[in-house]
VOVO-539599 format. One record per residue (C-alpha): residue in three letters; residue number from 1; chain; x, y, z. Coordinates in Angstrom, 2 decimals. Example, Ala and Ser with C-alpha at 12.3 -4.5 7.8 and 13.67 -1.06 7.14 Angstrom:
BEGIN
residu, num, chaine, x, y, z
ala, 1, A, 12.30, -4.50, 7.80;
ser, 2, A, 13.67, -1.06, 7.14;
***
This chain:
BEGIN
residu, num, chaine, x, y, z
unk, 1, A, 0.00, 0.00, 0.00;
unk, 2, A, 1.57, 3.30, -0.65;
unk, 3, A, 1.27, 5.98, 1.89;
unk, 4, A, -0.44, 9.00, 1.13;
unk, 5, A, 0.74, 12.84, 1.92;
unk, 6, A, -1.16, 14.11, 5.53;
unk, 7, A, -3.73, 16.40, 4.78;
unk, 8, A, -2.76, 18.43, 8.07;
unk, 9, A, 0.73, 19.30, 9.66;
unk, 10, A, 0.81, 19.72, 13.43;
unk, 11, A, 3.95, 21.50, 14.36;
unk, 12, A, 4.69, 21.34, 18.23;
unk, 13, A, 7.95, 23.43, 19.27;
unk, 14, A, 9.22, 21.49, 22.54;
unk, 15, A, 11.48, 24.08, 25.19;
unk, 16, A, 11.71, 22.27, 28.86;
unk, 17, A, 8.10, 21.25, 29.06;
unk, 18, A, 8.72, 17.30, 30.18;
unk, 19, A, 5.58, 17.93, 33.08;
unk, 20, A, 3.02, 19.13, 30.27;
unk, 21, A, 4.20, 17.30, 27.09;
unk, 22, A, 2.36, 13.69, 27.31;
unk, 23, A, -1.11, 15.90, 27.82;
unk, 24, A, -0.44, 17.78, 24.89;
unk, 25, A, 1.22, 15.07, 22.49;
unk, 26, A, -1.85, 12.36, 23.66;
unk, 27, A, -4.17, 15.19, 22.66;
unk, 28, A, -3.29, 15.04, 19.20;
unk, 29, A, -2.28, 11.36, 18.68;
unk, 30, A, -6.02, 10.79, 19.56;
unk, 31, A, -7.49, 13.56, 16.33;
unk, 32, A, -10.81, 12.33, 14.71;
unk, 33, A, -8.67, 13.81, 11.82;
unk, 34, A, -7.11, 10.52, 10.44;
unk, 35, A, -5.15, 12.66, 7.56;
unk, 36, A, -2.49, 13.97, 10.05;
unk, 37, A, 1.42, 14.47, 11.09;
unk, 38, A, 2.65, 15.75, 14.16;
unk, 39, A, 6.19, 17.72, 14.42;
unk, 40, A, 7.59, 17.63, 17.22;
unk, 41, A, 9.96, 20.00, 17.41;
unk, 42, A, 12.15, 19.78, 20.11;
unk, 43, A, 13.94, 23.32, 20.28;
unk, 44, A, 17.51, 22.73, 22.45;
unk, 45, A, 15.27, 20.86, 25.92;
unk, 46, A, 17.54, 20.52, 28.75;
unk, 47, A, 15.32, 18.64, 31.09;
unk, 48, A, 13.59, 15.09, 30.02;
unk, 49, A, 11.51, 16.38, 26.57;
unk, 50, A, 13.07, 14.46, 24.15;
unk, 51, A, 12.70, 10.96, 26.55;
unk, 52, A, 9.11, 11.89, 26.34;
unk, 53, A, 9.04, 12.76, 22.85;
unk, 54, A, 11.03, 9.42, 22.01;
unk, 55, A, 8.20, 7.24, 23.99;
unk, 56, A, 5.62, 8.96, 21.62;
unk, 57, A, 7.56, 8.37, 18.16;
unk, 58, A, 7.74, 5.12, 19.09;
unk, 59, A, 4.46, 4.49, 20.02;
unk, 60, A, 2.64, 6.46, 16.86;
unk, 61, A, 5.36, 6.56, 14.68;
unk, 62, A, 2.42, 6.61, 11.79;
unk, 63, A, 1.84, 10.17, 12.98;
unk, 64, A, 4.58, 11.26, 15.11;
unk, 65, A, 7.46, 12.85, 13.21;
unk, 66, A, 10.44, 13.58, 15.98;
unk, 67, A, 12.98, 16.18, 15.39;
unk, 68, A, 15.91, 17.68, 17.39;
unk, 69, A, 17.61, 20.91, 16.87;
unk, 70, A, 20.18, 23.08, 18.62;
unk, 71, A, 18.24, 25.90, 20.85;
unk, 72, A, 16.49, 29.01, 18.55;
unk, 73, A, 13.90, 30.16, 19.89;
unk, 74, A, 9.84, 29.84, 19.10;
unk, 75, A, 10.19, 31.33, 15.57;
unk, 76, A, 12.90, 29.28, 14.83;
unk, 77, A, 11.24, 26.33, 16.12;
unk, 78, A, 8.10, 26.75, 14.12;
unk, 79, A, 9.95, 27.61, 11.06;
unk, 80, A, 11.91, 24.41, 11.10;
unk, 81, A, 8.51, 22.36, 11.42;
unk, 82, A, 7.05, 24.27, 8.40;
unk, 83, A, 10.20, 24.05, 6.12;
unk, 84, A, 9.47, 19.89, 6.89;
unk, 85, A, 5.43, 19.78, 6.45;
unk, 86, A, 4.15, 17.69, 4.10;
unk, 87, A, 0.38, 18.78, 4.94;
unk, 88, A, -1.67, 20.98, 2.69;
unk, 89, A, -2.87, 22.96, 5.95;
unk, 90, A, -0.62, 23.63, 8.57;
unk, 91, A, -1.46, 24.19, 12.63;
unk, 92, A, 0.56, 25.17, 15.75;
unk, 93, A, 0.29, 23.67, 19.22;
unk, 94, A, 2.23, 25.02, 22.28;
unk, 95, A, 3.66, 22.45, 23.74;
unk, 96, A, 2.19, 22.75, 27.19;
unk, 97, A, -1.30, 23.39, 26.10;
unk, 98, A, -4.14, 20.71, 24.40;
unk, 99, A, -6.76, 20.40, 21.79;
unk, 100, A, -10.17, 18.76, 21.95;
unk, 101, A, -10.03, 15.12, 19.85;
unk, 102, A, -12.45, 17.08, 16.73;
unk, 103, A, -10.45, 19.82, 16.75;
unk, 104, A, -8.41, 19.60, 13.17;
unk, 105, A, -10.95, 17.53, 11.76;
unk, 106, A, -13.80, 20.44, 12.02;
unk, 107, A, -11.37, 23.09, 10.91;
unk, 108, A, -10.05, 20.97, 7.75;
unk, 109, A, -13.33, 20.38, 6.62;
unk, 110, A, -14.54, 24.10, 7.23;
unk, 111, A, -11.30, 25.18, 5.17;
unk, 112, A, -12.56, 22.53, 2.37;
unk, 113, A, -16.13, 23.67, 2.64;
unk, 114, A, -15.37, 27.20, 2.42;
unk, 115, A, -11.92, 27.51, 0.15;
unk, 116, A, -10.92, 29.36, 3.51;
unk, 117, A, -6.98, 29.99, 3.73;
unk, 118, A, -7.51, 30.45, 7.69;
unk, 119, A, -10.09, 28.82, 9.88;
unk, 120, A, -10.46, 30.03, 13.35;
unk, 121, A, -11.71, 28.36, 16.50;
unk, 122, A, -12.60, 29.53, 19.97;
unk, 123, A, -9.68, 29.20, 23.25;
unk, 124, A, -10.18, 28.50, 26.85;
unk, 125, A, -7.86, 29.27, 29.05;
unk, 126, A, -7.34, 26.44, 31.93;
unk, 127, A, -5.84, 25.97, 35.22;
unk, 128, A, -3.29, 22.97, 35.86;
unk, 129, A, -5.99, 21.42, 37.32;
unk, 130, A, -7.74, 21.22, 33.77;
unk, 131, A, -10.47, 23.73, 35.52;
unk, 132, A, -11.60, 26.37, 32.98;
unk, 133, A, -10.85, 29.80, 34.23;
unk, 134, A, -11.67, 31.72, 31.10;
unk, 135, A, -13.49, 31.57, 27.54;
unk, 136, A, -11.96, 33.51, 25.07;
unk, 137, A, -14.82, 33.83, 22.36;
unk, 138, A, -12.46, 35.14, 18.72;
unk, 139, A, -15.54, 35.95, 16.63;
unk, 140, A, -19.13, 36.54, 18.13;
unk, 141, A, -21.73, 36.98, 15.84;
unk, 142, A, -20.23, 36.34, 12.54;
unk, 143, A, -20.97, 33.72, 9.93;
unk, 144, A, -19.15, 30.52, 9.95;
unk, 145, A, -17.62, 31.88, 6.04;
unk, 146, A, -16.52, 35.44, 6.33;
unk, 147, A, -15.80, 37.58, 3.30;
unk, 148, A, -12.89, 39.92, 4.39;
unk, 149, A, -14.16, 42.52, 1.71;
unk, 150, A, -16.91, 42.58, 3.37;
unk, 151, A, -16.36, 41.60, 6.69;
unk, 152, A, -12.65, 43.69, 7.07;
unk, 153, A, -13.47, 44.71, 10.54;
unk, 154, A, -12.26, 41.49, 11.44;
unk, 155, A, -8.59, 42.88, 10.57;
unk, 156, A, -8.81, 44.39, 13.87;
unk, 157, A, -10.83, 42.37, 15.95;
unk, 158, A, -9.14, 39.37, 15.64;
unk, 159, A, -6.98, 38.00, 18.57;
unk, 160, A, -4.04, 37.23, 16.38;
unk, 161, A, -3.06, 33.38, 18.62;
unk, 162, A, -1.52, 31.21, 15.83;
unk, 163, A, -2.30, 28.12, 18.20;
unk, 164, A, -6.10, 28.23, 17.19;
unk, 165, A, -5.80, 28.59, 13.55;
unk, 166, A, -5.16, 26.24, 10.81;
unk, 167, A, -3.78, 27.81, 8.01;
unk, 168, A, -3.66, 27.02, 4.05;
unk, 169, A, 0.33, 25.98, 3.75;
unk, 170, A, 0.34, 28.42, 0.33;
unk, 171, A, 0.45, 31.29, 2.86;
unk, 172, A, 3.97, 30.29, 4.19;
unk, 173, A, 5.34, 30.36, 0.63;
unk, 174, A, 7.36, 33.74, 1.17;
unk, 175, A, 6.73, 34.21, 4.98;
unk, 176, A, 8.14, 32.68, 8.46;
unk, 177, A, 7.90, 33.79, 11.84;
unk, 178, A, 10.14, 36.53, 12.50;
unk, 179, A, 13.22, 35.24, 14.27;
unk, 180, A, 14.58, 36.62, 17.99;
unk, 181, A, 11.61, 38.65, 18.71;
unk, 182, A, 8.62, 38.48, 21.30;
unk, 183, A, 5.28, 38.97, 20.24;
unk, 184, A, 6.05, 37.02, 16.86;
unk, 185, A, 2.44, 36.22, 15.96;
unk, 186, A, 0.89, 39.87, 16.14;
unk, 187, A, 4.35, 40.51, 13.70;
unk, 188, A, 3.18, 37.77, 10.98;
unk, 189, A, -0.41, 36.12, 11.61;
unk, 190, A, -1.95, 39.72, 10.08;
unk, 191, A, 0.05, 39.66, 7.03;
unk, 192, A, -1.11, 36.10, 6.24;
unk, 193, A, -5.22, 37.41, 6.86;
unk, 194, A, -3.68, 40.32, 4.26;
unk, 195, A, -3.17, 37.46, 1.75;
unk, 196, A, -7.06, 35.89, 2.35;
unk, 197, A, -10.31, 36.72, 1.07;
unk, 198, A, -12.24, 34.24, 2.82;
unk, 199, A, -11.64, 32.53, 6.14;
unk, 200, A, -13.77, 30.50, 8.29;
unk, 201, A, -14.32, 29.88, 11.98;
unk, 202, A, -16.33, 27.64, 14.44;
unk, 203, A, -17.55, 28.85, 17.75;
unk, 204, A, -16.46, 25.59, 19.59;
unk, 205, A, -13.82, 26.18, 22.48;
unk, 206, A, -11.20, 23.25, 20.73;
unk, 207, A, -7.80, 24.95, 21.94;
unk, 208, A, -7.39, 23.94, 25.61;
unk, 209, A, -4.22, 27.31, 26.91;
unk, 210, A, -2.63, 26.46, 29.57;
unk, 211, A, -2.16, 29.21, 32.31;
unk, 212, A, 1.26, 28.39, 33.89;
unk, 213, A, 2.12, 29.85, 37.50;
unk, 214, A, 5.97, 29.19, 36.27;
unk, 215, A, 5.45, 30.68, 33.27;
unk, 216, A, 7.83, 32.71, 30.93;
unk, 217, A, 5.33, 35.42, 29.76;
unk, 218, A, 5.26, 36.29, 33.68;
unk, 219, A, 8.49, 38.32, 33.57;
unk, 220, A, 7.59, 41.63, 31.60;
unk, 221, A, 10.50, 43.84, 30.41;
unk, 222, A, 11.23, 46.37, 27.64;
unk, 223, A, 10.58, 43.15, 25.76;
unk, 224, A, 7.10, 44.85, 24.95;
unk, 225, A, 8.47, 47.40, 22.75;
unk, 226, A, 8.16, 44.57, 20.36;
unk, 227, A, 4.76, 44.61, 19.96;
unk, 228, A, 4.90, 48.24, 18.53;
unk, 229, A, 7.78, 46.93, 16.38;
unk, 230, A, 5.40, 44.11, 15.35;
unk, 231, A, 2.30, 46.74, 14.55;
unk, 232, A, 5.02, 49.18, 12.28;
unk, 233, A, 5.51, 45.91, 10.32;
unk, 234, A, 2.06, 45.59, 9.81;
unk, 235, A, 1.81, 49.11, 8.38;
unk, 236, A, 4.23, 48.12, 5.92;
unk, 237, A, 2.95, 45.28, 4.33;
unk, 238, A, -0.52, 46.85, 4.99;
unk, 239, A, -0.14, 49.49, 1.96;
unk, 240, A, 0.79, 46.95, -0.03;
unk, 241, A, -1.71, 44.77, 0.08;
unk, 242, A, -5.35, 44.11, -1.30;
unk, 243, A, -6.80, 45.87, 0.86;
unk, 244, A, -4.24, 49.18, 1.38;
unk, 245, A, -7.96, 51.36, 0.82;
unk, 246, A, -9.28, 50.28, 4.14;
unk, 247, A, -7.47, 52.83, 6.20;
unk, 248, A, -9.81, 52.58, 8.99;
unk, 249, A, -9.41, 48.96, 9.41;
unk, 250, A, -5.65, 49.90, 9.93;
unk, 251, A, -5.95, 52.30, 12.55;
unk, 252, A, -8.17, 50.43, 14.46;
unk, 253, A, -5.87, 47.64, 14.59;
unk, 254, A, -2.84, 50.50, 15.60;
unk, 255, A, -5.42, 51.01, 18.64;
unk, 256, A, -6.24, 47.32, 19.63;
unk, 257, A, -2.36, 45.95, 19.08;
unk, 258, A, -0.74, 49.02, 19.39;
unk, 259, A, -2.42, 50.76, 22.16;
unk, 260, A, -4.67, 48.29, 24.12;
unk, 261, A, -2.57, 45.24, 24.22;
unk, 262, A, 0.51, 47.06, 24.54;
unk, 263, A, -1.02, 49.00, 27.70;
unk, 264, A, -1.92, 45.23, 28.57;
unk, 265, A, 1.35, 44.35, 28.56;
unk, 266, A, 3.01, 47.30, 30.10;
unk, 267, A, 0.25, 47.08, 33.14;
unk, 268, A, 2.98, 43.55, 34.49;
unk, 269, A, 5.92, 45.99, 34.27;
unk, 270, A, 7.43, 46.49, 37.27;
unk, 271, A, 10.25, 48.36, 36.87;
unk, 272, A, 9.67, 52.32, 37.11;
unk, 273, A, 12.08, 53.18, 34.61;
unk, 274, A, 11.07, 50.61, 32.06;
unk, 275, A, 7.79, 51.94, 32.87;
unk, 276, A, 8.72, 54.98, 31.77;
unk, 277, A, 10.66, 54.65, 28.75;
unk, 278, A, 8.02, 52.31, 27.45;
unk, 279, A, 5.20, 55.06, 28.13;
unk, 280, A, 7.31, 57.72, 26.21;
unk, 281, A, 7.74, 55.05, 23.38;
unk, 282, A, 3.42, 54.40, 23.15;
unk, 283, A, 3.27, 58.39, 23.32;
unk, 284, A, 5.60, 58.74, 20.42;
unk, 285, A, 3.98, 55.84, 18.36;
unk, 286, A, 0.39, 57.68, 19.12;
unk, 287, A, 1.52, 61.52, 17.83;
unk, 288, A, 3.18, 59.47, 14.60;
unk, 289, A, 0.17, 58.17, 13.25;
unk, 290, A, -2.37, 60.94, 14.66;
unk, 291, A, -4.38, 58.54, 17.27;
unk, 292, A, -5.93, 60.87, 19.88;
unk, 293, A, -7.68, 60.07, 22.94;
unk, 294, A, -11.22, 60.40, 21.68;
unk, 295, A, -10.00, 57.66, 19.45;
unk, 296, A, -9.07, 54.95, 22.02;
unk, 297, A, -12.20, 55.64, 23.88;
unk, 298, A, -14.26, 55.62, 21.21;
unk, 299, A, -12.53, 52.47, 20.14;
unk, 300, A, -15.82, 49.39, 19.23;
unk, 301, A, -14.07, 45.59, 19.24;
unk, 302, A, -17.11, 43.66, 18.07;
unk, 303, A, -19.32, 46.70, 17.90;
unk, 304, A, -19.01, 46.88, 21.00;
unk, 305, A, -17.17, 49.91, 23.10;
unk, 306, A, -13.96, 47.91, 23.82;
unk, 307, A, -12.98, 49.71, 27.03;
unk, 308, A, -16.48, 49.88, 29.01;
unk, 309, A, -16.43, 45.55, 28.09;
unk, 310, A, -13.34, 45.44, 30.17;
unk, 311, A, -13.00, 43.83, 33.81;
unk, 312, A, -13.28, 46.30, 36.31;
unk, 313, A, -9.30, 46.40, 37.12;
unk, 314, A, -8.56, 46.42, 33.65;
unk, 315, A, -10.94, 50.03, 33.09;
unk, 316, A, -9.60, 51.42, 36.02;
unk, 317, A, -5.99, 51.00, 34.52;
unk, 318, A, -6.73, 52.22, 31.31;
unk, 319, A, -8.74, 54.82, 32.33;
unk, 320, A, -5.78, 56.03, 35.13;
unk, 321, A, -2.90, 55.63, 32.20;
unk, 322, A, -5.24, 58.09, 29.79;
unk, 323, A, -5.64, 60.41, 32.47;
unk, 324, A, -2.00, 60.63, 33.02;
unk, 325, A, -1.25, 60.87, 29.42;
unk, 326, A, -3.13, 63.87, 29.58;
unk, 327, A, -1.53, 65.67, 32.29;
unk, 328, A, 1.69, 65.08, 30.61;
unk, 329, A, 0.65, 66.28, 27.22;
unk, 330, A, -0.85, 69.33, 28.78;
unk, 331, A, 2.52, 70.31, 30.62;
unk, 332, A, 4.42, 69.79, 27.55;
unk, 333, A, 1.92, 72.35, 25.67;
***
């Protein structure tokens, strides 16, 4: 019998998570989606990863494809699995997170259905336990195909995870995750929508995110600057794209990515002077492209007034930062 080419290519970049792995890994051995190869990725592990990872190649080696390579980084890691995919549709999966069994076999056949290049699907957020401590909803109230033409708003709405995505493989012909930076998905998962006209989405919660108390993403640094790095590249490949007209659809994503989650982000920062020379850097990035005040209030995620949707603690933040902005700009008039 000759084996045929996976339909889907699971890439799984592996960095010191031997406690979480086996979850993960048994999560997608066990896919309803029988047309499937999972990378495994494992990115320079100095604890037991690659015993684990062994175990599994051995016991799926149909599906498991094992690789080892010398310590790069995410990027890097997810750019070696999709230089090796054989899929026609290509996924990510953090290594210390899980799927639900139906998960790539919904979103293949929605990208099938639909000629979609991306399909999306909903995220909870879960407690080592397995207890479900948030639901992150990526599309309420739109259509299971969405027309970007006519649907752009989604440009800025979107939560830009690449974890709960599959994703066309023609859209990595040219691109890669940008290498030695944080924040790489906001830098390259827009510029692949850029390149869609249709994508597709279910409302079922199928990517399982693991909060970590030992986390990485804990420590927050000047680090965050990338994420305004990652919005300027954006704006570059924006103008040159299909839709370069939709200029509002632009700045609304320099307010959600640029603004919002950057203020998100800069909320965990604890030291003053970071603080500080990360403020000055938002200010500049706001007088640059002309967003005012009015604008981030007035900002609608959804249609939906982004900032009065916000937790309590989050408002109050927000609301504190703008007000202090203000001062600031008034003593420097």
């Amino acid at each position: 019998m000759t084996s045929t080419l996976p339909k889907v290519s699971v890439i799984v970049p592996v960095y010191n998570v031997e406690k979480y792995l086996a979850k993960c890994l048994d999560s997608l051995v066990s896919q309803t989606c029988q047309s499937i190869e999972i990378l495994v990725v494992n990115d320079g592990s100095t604890d037991g990863s690659e015993q684990v990872i062994q175990e599994y190649a051995q016991r799926y080696p149909e599906k498991i494809k094992p690789f080892t390579k010398k310590n790069g980084g995410l990027s890097d890691a997810r750019n070696f699995g999709i230089d090796r995919a054989t899929g026609n549709y290509i996924g990510f999966v953090d290594s210390d997170d899980y799927v639900n069994p139906s998960m790539f076999e919904e979103m293949l056949s929605l990208a099938e259905k639909h000629h979609a290049k991306i399909v999306v699907c909903n995220i909870q957020k879960v407690d080592q336990q397995g207890k479900i401590v948030q639901k992150l909803t990526q599309m309420p109230n739109m259509p299971e195909r969405i027309d970007l033409e006519k649907n752009f708003s989604v440009f800025s709405d979107l939560s830009y995870f690449a974890c709960n995505k599959l994703f066309n493989k023609e859209l990595f012909t040219e691109k890669r995750f940008k290498r030695g930076v944080h924040f790489e998905d906001i830098q390259l998962i827009p510029q692949l929508l850029l390149d869609c006209e249709t994508i597709a989405q279910t409302q079922n919660f199928h990517y399982q995110y693991l909060e970590r108390t030992d986390s990485i993403t804990k420590t927050h640094t000047e680090k965050g600057l990338d994420i305004l790095k990652a919005v300027e590249d954006i704006e570059i490949f924006f103008e040159k794209s299909q839709y370069a007209n939709k200029q509002e659809g632009l700045k609304n994503f320099q307010i959600f990515e640029g603004v919002y989650s950057y203020l998100a982000y800069l909320a965990f920062v604890k030291n003053k002077e970071i603080f500080i020379l990360m403020s000055q850097q938002l200010e500049k990035f706001m007088k640059k492209r002309g967003i005012k005040l009015k604008d981030i209030l007035g900002y609608s995620r959804f249609g939906k007034n982004y900032l009065l949707s916000l937790p309590l603690k989050k408002k109050i933040f927000y609301l504190l930062f703008f007000a202090g902005q203000k001062r600031l700009i008034r003593k420097l008039i």
